[in-house]
N, C-alpha and C positions, 0 to 999 in steps of 0.2 A: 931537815928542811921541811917547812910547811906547806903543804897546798892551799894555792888560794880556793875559797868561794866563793861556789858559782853566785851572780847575781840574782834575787828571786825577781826579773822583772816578768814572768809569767804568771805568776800570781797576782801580783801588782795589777798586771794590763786587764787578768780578770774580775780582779775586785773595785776597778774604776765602772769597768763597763757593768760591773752589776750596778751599782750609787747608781750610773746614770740611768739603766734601765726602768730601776724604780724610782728616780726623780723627774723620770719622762710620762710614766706612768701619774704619776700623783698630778702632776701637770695638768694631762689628759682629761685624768676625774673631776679636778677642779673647774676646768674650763665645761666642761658639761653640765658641773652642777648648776654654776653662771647660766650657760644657754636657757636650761630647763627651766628654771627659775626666774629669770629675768627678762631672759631674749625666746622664749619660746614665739613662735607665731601662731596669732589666735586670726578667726575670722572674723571681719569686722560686722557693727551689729548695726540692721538696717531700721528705722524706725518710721512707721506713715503717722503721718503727724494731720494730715489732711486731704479729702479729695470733694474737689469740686466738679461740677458741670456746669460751665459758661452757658454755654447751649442747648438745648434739647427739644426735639422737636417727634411726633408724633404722629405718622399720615397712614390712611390705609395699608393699616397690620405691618408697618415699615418704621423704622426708630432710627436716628441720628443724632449724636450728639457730640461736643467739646468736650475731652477728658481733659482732669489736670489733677494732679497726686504731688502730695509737698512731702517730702524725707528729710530724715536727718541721717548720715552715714558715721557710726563712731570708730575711729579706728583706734582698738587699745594696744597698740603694738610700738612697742618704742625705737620705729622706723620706717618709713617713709609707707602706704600703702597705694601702690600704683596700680589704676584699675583699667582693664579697657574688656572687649567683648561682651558692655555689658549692657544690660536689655530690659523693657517695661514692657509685659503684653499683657492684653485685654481677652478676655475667655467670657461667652455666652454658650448655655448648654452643651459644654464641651467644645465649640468650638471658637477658633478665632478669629476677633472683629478686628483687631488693631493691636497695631505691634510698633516700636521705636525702639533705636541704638541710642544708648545712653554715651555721651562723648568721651573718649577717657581722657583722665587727668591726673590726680594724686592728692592723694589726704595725708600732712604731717603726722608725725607721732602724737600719740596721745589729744588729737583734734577731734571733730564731729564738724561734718561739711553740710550745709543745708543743700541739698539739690529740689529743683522743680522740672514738670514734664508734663509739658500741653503739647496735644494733637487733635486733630480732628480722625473721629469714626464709620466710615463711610455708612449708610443706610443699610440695616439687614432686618431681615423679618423676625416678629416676632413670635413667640412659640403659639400655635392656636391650642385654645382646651376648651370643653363644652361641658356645659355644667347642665344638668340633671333636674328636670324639674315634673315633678307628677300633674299626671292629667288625666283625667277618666279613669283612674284606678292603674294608671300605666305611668311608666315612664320612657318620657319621650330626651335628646339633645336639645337644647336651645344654645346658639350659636349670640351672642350680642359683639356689637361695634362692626358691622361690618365683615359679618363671619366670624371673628376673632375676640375672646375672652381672656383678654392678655391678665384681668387681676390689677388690683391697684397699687402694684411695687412690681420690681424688676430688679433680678439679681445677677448681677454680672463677677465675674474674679478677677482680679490684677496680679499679676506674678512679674516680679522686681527680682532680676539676678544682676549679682554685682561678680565678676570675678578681676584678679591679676596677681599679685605679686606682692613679699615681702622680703627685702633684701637686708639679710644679717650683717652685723659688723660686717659690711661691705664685700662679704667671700660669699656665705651662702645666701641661696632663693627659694623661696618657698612659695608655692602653689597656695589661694587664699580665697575663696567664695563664700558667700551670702547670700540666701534669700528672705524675700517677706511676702508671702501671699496673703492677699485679703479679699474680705467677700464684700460685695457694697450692695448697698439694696437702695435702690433710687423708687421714686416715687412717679408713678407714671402720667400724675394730671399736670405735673409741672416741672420735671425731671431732677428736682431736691435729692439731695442724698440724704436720707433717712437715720444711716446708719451704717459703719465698717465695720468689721471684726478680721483682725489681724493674727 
């Protein structure tokens, strides 16, 4: 009489779950190589395109003026970049004249959003220097305009943070900022911008 055989379904059950182990795997790698490649999130690149001064006015050693700064935001992410927290401040010798919250909103994939941001800057002083001038064999201060030798330009910095958020095929978020500082050199007989460098 013959005995039966055993059935090998332990083998079987292991060599299913290996295929799927490493078809879960290959999976895995694939979808990452997609992300990196494709969907990676990049920060979006801020561009100053221009900045004006409406107004500018100049009184006893005291400066105020209209700021305005025109951008372009590029978002090269092929999904949605939603920004908020994000801020224009104005810097004279270290410190700050003026400061603005930029609104949040959102820039499509693969877009460039033009944004603009006028404020006014309340009056602050300007830096005094005294310039050197020989006399008698000596050198003495000479003080002009009223005590103060401001120079005939004036350089202030703008610091543009953009931050928020880029949402991957719809599961993951990713943390996403930019900045663009630039130096502006205004002209102090008429308050002209001269010149940026970004």
């Amino acid at each position: 009489m013959n005995k039966p055989h055993p059935h090998p379904s332990g083998r079987t059950n292991l060599a299913s779950c290996i295929v799927a182990t490493i078809f879960l795997i290959f999976v895995a790698i694939v979808i990452l190589i997609i992300y990196f490649t494709l969907f990676k999130p990049t920060d979006p690149k801020i561009t100053v395109n221009a900045v004006q001064l409406p107004t500018f006015s100049v009184s006893n050693g005291t400066v105020n003026f209209t700021f305005s700064q025109y951008v372009s935001v590029q978002n090269p992410n092929r999904a949605v970049f939603t920004h908020y927290d994000s801020s224009l401040q104005l810097l004279y010798s270290g410190n700050q004249i003026g400061f603005m919250f930029i609104p949040a909103g959102k820039i499509y994939a693969g877009r460039t959003e033009y944004m603009a941001a006028t404020f006014s800057v309340e009056s602050f002083p300007l830096m005094a220097t005294a310039t050197a001038t020989a006399t008698n064999g000596g050198v003495s201060p000479t003080l002009i305009g009223g005590g103060f030798n401001v120079g005939p330009t004036l350089d202030i910095e703008s610091r543009m943070e953009m931050v928020g958020r880029v949402r991957v095929l719809h599961f993951f978020t990713h943390h996403v900022e930019s900045k663009a500082d630039c130096r502006v050199t205004i002209s102090v007989t008429d308050g002209s911008v001269l010149g940026f460098h970004c």
